[in-house]
N, C-alpha and C positions, 0 to 999 in steps of 0.2 A: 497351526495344528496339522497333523495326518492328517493326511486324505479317509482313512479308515476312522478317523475319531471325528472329522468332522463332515464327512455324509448323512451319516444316520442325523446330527443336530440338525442340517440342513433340510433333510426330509420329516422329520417329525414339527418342524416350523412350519414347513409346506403343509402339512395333514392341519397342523392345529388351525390354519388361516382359512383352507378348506370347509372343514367342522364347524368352524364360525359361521363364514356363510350362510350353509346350509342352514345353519339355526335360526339365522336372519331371516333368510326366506321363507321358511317355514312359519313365523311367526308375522310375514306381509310385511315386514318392517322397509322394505323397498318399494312401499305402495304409501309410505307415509308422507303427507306433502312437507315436511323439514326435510325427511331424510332423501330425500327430493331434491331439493332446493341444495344440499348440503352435495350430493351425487354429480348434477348438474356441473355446481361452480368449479368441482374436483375436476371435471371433463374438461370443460369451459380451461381452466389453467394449464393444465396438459398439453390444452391445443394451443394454444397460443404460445407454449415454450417450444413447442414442437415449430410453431410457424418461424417464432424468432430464428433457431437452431437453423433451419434452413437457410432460412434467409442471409443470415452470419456468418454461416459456414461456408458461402459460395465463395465469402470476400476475405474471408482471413487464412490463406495458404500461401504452402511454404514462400510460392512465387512471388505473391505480394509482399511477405515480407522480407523478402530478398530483394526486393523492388524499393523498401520503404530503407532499409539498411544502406542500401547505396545512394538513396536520396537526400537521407540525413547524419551517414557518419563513414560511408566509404571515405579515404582521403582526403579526413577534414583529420585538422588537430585535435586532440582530446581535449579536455577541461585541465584550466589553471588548479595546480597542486602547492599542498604546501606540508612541506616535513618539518615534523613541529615533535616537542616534549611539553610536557605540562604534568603540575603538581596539584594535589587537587585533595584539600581540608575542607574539613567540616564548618568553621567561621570565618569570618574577615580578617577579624584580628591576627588568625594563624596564617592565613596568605600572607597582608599587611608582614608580620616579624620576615617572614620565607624572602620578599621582597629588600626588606632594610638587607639582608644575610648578603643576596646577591647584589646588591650594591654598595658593600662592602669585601666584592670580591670570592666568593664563596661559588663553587662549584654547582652547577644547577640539578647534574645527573646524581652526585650525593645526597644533596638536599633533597629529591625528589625520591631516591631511595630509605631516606632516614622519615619521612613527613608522610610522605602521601598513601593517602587512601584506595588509591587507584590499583586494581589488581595488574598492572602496569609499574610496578612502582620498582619490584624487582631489576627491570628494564633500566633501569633511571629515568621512570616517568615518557620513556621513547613511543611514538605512536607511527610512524612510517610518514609513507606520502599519501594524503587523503586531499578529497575534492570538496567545494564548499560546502554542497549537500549531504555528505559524511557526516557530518559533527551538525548536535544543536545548535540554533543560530546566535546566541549572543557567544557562543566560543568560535565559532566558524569566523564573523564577523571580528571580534579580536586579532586571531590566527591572521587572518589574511591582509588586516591591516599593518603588520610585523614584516621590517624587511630582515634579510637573515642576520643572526647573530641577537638581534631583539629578542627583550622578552615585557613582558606585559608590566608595567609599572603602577598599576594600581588592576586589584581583583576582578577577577570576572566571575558573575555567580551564573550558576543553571540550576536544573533542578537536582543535581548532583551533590551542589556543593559549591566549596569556590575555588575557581585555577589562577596558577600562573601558570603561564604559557611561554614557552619558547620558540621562536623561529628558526630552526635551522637552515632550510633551503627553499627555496620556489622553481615549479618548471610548470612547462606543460606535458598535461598527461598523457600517454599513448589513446589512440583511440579505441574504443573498445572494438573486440572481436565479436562477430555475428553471434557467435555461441554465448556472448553476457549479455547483450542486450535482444536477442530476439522472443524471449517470454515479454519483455516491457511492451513489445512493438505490437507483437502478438494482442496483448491488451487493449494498446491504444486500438487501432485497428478492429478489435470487435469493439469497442464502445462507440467508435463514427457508427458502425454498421449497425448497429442499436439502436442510435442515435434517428439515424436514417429511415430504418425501418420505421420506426417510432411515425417519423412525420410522413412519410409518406402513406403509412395507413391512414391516419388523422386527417389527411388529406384529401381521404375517398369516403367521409362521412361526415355528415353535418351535425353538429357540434351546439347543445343546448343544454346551459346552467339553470337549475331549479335553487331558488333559493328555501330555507329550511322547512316554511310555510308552505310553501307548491307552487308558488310563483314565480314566473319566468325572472331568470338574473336579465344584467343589463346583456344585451350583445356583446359579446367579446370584438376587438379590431381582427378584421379581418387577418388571417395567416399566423394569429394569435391562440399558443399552444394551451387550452383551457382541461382538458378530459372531459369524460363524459357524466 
C-alpha cells in the first residue's frame, strides 16, 4: 500500500487499541485476579524471550558462522551426486510394462516423455545432479544404488507414485558456498545456544516434580533435565 492509504489504517488501529484500554480501566478489569494472572504470564513470556534473544544472539554472528563454515565445509568435497531420469506412473503395472519396453531396447528419454506424470516429463523425465538428501528416501536409495547407464529393474514406489529410474552419471558435489549454507548454520547454532541457555538456567534452580495429587514425584537423577 501508499504511505498516504496506509497511515491513516495504521493510526486508527493505534486509537482503537487505545480506546480499548481505556475501557478496560475504567471498568477495573486490570484489578481482576484472572486478568491478572492472564497479564502476569504475558509479562512472564516476554521476559523470558527477551532473555533467550539475548542470550542467542551474543553466540550466532556473522563471525561464528564464518568460523563454523570453515570448520565444516571450507575445502572439504561436497556430497556424492547422482544425475539421474526417471519415469513416474500412477500403478505398478504401468512401471512393470515401461520396464519390459526398456528391455527390449526402447529409449528411456521417449518413454518417459510419452508415460510420465512427472511435470518433468517434457524433459524426458531428466532431473539434473541432486544429493541423496534431495529426493525421498526409497527413490534416493534406488538412485544411488544405480551405477551409470542402469536403470531400476523392478518399480520403486513413494508417495508420488511409481518410478523407474535412470542412472546417468555420479560425481562428487562441489562444495557449497557460505551464501547456501549460512541460514542452515545460522540455525544450527542458535538451537546449541537454546540448548545451552536452557540447561544452564535449570542449572541455577532446584527442580521439584508434584505429582497430579500434590505429592512430591520421585527425585529426578541428578543433572536430569525434568521442568518445573
Amino acid at each position: 500500500m501508499k504511505p498516504e492509504q496506509l497511515f491513516p489504517l495504521l493510526v486508527n488501529q493505534l486509537i482503537d487499541r487505545q480506546a480499548l484500554l481505556v475501557a478496560a480501566h475504567a471498568e477495573s478489569l486490570d484489578k481482576d485476579a484472572k486478568v491478572q494472572a492472564l497479564m502476569q504470564a504475558a509479562a512472564n513470556e516476554q521476559l523470558e524471550n527477551a532473555y533467550v534473544q539475548e542470550q542467542v544472539g551474543s553466540q550466532v554472528t556473522d563471525a561464528a558462522v564464518q568460523a563454523e563454515f570453515n570448520k565444516d565445509y571450507a575445502g572439504k568435497p561436497g556430497p556424492a551426486q547422482v544425475d539421474a531420469r526417471h519415469i513416474l506412473v500412477k500403478t505398478k503395472a504401468e512401471a512393470e510394462s515401461i520396464i519390459t519396453q526398456l528391455e527390449h531396447g526402447a529409449d528411456f528419454a521417449k518413454l518417459a516423455t510419452k508415460y510420465s506424470i512427472d511435470p518433468g516429463a517434457k524433459d524426458g523425465g531428466e532431473l539434473g545432479w541432486f544429493s541423496q538428501d534431495e529426493m525421498v528416501q526409497p527413490f534416493a536409495d534406488a538412485a544411488f544404488a544405480l551405477k551409470p547407464g542402469q536403470y531400476t529393474k523392478t518399480p520403486v514406489q513413494t508417495q508420488f507414485g511409481w518410478h523407474v529410474i535412470l542412472c546417468e552419471g555420479k560425481r562428487t558435489g562441489p562444495a557449497p558456498t557460505l551464501d547456501e549454507v549460512k541460514d542452515q548454520i545460522r540455525k544450527n547454532l542458535a538451537d546449541n545456544a537454546i540448548k545451552a541457555t536452557l540447561n544452564a538456567a535449570r542449572n541455577k534452580v532446584k527442580i521439584q516434580i508434584f505429582n497430579p495429587d500434590g505429592t512430591p514425584a520421585a527425585t529426578p537423577a541428578a543433572g536430569t533435565p525434568t521442568g518445573k
